[in-house]
C-alpha positions, 0 to 999 in steps of 0.5 A: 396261722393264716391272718382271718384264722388269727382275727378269727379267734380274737373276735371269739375271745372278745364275744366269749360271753355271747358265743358261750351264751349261744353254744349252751342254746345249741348244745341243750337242742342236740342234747334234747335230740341226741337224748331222746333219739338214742333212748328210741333206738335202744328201745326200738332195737332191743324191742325188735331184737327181743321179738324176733329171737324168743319167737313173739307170737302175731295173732292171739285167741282166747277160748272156755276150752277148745279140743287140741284137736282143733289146732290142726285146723287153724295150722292149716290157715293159708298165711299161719306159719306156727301155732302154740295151743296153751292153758292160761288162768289167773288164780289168787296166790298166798305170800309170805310176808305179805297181808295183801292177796295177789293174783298169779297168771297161770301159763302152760309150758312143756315138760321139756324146754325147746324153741317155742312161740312166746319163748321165755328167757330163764334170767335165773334159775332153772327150767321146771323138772319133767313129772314136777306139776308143783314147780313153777317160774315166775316174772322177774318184775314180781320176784323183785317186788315181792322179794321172791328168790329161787327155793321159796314156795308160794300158795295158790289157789288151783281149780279151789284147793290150796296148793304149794308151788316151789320157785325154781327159776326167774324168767322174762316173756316178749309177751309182758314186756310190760307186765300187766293184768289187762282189762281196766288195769294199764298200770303194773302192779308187781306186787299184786300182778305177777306171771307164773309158768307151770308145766302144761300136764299139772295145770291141765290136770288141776282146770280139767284141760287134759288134751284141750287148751284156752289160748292160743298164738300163731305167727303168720307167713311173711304173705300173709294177711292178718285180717283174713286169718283172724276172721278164719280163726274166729269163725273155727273157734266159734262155738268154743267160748271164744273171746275174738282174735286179734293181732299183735297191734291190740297186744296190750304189751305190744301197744304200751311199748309202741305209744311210748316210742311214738312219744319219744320219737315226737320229743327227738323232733319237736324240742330240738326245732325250737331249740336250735330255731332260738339259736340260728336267732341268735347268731344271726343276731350277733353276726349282723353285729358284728358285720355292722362294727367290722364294715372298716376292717372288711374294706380293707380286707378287700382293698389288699386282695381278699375275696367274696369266697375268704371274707364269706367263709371267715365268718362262716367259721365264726358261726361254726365254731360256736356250733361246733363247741355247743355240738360237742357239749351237746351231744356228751350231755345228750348221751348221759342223759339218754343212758339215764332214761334208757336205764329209767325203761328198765323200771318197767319194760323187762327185757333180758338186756335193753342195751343202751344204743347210739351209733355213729350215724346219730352224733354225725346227725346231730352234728349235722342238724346244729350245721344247718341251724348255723347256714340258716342263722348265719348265711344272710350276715355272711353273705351281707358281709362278703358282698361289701363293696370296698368303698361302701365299707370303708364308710361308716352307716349312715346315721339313724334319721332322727325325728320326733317321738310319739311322746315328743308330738303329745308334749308328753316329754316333761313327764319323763327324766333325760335318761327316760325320754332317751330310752323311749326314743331309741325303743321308738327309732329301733323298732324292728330290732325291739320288736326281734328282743321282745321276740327272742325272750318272748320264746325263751319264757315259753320253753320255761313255762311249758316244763313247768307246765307238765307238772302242773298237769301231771298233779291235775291229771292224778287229782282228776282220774285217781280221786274224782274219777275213780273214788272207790277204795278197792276193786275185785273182778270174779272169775265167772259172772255171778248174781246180783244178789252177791252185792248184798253178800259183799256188803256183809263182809267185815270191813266194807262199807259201801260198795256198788257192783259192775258188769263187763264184758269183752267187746269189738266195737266198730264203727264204719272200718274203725274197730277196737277191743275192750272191756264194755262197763255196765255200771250203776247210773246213781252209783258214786265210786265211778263217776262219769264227767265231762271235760268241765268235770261236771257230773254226766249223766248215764242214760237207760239206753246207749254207751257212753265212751272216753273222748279218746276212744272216740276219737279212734273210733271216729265217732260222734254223738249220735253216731250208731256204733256196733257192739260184739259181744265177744263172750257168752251168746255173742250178741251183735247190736247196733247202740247209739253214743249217747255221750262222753267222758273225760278220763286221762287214764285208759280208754273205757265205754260204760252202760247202764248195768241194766241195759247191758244184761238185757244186751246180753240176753241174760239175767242181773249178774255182775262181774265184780264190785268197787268197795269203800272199805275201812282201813282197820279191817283191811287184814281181815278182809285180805284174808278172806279174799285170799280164800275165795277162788271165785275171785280172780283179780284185787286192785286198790287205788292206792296202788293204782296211783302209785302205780302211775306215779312210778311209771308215767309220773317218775317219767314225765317228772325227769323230762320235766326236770331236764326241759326246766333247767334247759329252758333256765339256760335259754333264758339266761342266753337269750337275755344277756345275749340281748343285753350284750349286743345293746352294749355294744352298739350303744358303747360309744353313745353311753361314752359320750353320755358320761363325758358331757356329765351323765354318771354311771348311774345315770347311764346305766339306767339307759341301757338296762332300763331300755332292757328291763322295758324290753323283757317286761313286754316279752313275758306276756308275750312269751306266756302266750307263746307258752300256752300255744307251745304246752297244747302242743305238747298236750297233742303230743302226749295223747295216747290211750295209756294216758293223756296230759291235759292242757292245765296251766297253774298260776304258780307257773306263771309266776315261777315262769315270770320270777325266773326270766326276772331273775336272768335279767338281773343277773345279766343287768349285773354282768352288763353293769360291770362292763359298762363300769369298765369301759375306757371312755378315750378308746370308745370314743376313737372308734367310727361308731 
């Protein structure tokens, strides 16, 4: 073995602590990256995969009833390259086992299977039988829910009668990838919410749809401009009851799918920057050390022929070695815990097999991402190192200039011991190398205070959206819209105690060439169960004229208030009016535009009729009250709170709960390296100092005291420092999970701060006892041989 690869693995097994110290930095970044990148690529793979092979439609209408004759028209759309016509009706379904009604989207599906647009993968099971209108499949994520197996039969209520449907296979749509009802609802519920395909000829038969449809999805020509054959398909389904075309992008499915791997592409970026940042700090930290103690030996090195390019390189190994092992630990780690989230999708994104998927290409990125982190930390010691003069080497530095402190020209030192005046002048006489220890912890406390700052978000945004936000107990949604009277009929039923109806309507808002789809909320201005608050979470009052909207949505429309926005009212007459915004809310959950419930039936053109009510009900009487439900085919949906929260807790809380987990353990390893990194390298440029200190009659004690007290006085001024950096660090964060499924407020706790503070103490003292054990150990006649 060549003589500098000999010294090369000696120096490492005499900075073992401080190497390993860095290597777990590296490796929790390129594990934070291969994690995140290699769940999106599985996602992102799996996803298109899915699409291209069961025929994922690219523009989808719904109309009341439209002719099938029609379909030869929109075919013949320049840029449509196929069209599917179906029927689609929600209709309330009866369980067994289970007190709560559900509700079942009913999808057409030919008598016999072939090759279609939103095509559906049977995972178990059979295709329904020819002449069987009483045979359906059903969605995997309901089966599993409400523990459904193929034989079982469950009723529904079809055009008002009860009637039996026998399960006969289990399948999966591109379409619900994530299964959700739609309108207010963004949140699965599997138990209350499934899909069930039934032939075409039985549900046109039962909804008075023989030879007509009220759905239908097209995919376009590779040419084709989606804006243009959207425009023309509204403009021939005018007149139909349509409810306004719209693209893929707006597919609810589509977009929740979208958002989350747009977040995870941010995680796979933003984290393992300041990761590695924190390590080529490190390194470059250690390597000046160690080009500092090894000036001697570099001269000599050059004195007997070794040149710029050997001495250059020896240390750069040095520094890849240390990358190379946290590479190695990093990217294994990265690939657990990238398969463990992969599977955590499976939860609530179905797909036939989401395959777990990390190339070859990805490990040599990492690889390569923790090489450059190391050329960057590394390359100003090694070049400092390689161009050393030989004479200039062989000579030890030149010693500090030593003057008196600030402490000193006060007259302030006779308040402080001799071991006290010696940390205050070594502090004050190093500033720059304080000031780059204060710096180091400082980012460390901000990684740990911003995974503790999700959950502290987390429990906020929950508290607001689920408890102050949306109060009432329970929320039907009717299949037509119907008088407002009904309230007072609601208000009859046993076991409601109060409840306030709504009136919705599906809506095109636009705004200069801004547009977005949604359900526009006409509401009960002195109602109680959906209150409206600003970001200060007070109370916002919803005037007689004008829309009130989310913050989000307004930031996608781009509208301030003031600003007129355009409303299109995509059902009934279809009015088309000009609104003023008159205001915004605050909502963590979804995107909504809310108005007086009287402004928008006179919008409307149409008498007081609401679409459904918020309930408070008394939870004695819930039975009871399922069971009428359950035999009102005018209602078309049943959502509680309850399982809305939970709903949330199960998706984005389990999601955002492992991420935090997996940042705060990562964020205890930086810590812990940074501090005793920071420690250990004190160690060792003041070895023979503190030698000195116990020779001249200083005890262990004593001199122990200098070194960590120097240390305790560093990190103590770090952790203010480091929270400030944590708050800056957690906005990001909050910037980053920003979408319009749900957005994570900028909340810090005063228990974060002091879990953040707690845990940085508590790696000092673990560190302080590391040190305290070396300095204990150190042999005072070979430290004092030494130049330094």
């Amino acid at each position: 073995m060549p003589a500098l690869d000999r010294k090369l693995f000696r120096d490492l097994g005499r900075l073992w602590g401080q190497a390993l110290a860095i290597a777990l930095v590296v490796a929790c970044g390129i594990a934070c990256f291969v994690m995140a990148q290699s769940a999106y690529n599985s996602l992102q793979l799996t996803q298109q995969t899915y699409y291209d092979r069961y025929h994922f439609a690219e523009v989808f209408a719904s109309v009341k009833r439209a002719p099938n004759s029609l379909e030869a028209r929109i075919q013949d759309i320049p840029g449509v390259a196929q069209t599917e016509t179906r029927i689609v009706v929600d209709v309330n379904l009866n369980l067994p086992d289970r007190v709560e009604p559900a509700t079942g989207r009913l999808i057409s599906i030919p008598p016999q299977q072939h090759p279609r647009l939103n095509d559906i993968h049977i995972s178990q099971g059979r295709y329904i039988a020819p002449n069987r209108g009483d045979e359906i499949l059903i969605s995997e994520a309901f089966a599993e829910a409400n523990d459904l197996a193929i034989g079982d039969k469950i009723g529904a209520v079809i055009n008002g009668r009860w009637q039996q449907l026998q399960i006969v296979g289990i399948a999966l749509s591109p379409e619900y990838i994530y299964e959700v009802r739609g309108g207010a609802d963004i949140y699965p519920d599997s138990k209350s919410f499934g899909l069930l395909w039934i032939s075409r000829d039985a549900l046109g038969s039962a909804f008075n749809m023989d030879g007509a449809f009220n759905n239908i999805t097209l995919t376009l020509s590779p040419q084709a401009r989606e804006v243009e054959v959207v425009n023309q398909l509204d403009h021939i389904l005018d007149g139909y009851g349509s409810l306004g075309a719209y693209g893929r992008s707006d597919q609810l499915s589509h977009r929740i799918i979208s958002d989350e791997i747009t977040s995870l592409e941010v995680t796979a970026t933003m984290l393992p920057t300041i990761f590695l940042a924190i390590a080529a700090f490190l390194l470059n930290i250690v390597l000046s050390r160690l080009v500092g103690t090894q000036r001697e030996q570099i001269g000599v090195l050059k004195a007997f022929g070794y040149g710029f390019m050997s001495i250059g390189a020896h240390y750069l190994k040095f520094v890849l070695a240390i990358i190379l092992g946290g590479s190695i630990l990093g990217t294994l780690g990265g690939l657990w815990l990238g398969k463990g989230l992969t599977e955590l999708y499976t939860e609530y994104f179905r797909f036939p097999l989401l395959t777990y998927h990390a190339d070859s290409r990805l490990i040599l990125g990492a690889i390569a991402i923790s090489a450059i982190a190391a050329i960057l930390g590394g390359v100003i010691p090694v070049h400092r190192a390689a161009v050393l003069p030989p004479a200039v080497a062989m000579r030890p530095e030149p010693p500090t200039e030593y003057k008196p402190t600030i402490i000193e020209k006060l007259g302030l030192q006779g308040l402080f011991s001799p071991s006290g005046r010696i940390i205050l002048r070594n502090l004050e006489r190093k500033p720059i190398q304080a000031a780059l220890s204060i710096l180091g912890v400082a980012v460390a406390v901000a990684i740990l205070m911003t995974g503790s700052y999700l959950s502290d978000a987390l429990n906020y945004l929950m508290d607001v959206q689920f408890r102050q936000v949306q109060r009432e107990d329970m929320t039907i949604v009717f299949t037509e819209p119907r008088p407002a009277r009904t309230r007072h009929e609601i208000a009859q039923w046993q076991g409601v105690l109060q409840s306030e109806t709504f009136r919705s309507v599906p809506a095109r808002l636009r705004h200069e060439h801004y547009q977005y789809r949604l359900g526009l909320t006409g509401i009960d201005p002195q109602g109680q169960f959906r209150r409206l608050l600003d970001d200060q979470l007070r109370p916002v009052r919803l005037p007689s004229q004008g829309v009130v909207m989310t913050q989000k949505l307004g930031e996608i429309l781009h509208l301030k208030i003031g600003d007129i926005l355009t409303v299109e009212v995509l059902e009934g007459s279809r009015p088309v009016r000009e609104v003023p915004v008159v205001g915004f809310v605050e909502e963590m959950v979804g995107v909504n535009a809310y108005m007086d419930i009287t402004a928008l039936n006179e919008f409307m053109q149409e008498g007081a009729t609401v679409s459904g009510a918020y309930l408070s009900v008394d939870a004695k009487f819930l039975k009871p009250l399922y069971e009428q439900l359950k035999q009102m085919p005018g209602v078309a949906g049943i959502s509680t709170r309850e399982s809305m929260l939970n709903s949330f807790e199960k998706i984005s809380g389990q999601n955002l709960k492992v991420f935090t987990g997996v940042l705060v353990v990562f964020a205890v390893i930086i810590t812990f390296s940074v501090v005793y990194n920071s420690a250990r390298i004190a160690l060792s440029e003041r070895s023979r100092e503190l030698a000195s200190l116990r020779i001249i009659g200083f005890s262990r004690q004593e001199v122990a005291f200098i070194l960590l007290g120097e240390q305790a006085i560093l990190i103590v001024a770090a952790i203010p420092v480091g929270m400030v950096f944590g708050y800056g660090l957690s906005a990001l964060m909050s910037m980053a999970y920003n979408t319009e499924m749900y957005r994570v407020p900028l909340v810090i706790q005063q228990s974060t701060y002091i879990f953040t503070s707690i845990t940085v103490l508590f790696a000092a003292a673990i560190s302080g006892f590391l040190i305290r054990k070396q300095l204990n150990g150190l042999n005072l006649v070979e430290v004092l041989k030494t130049r330094e």
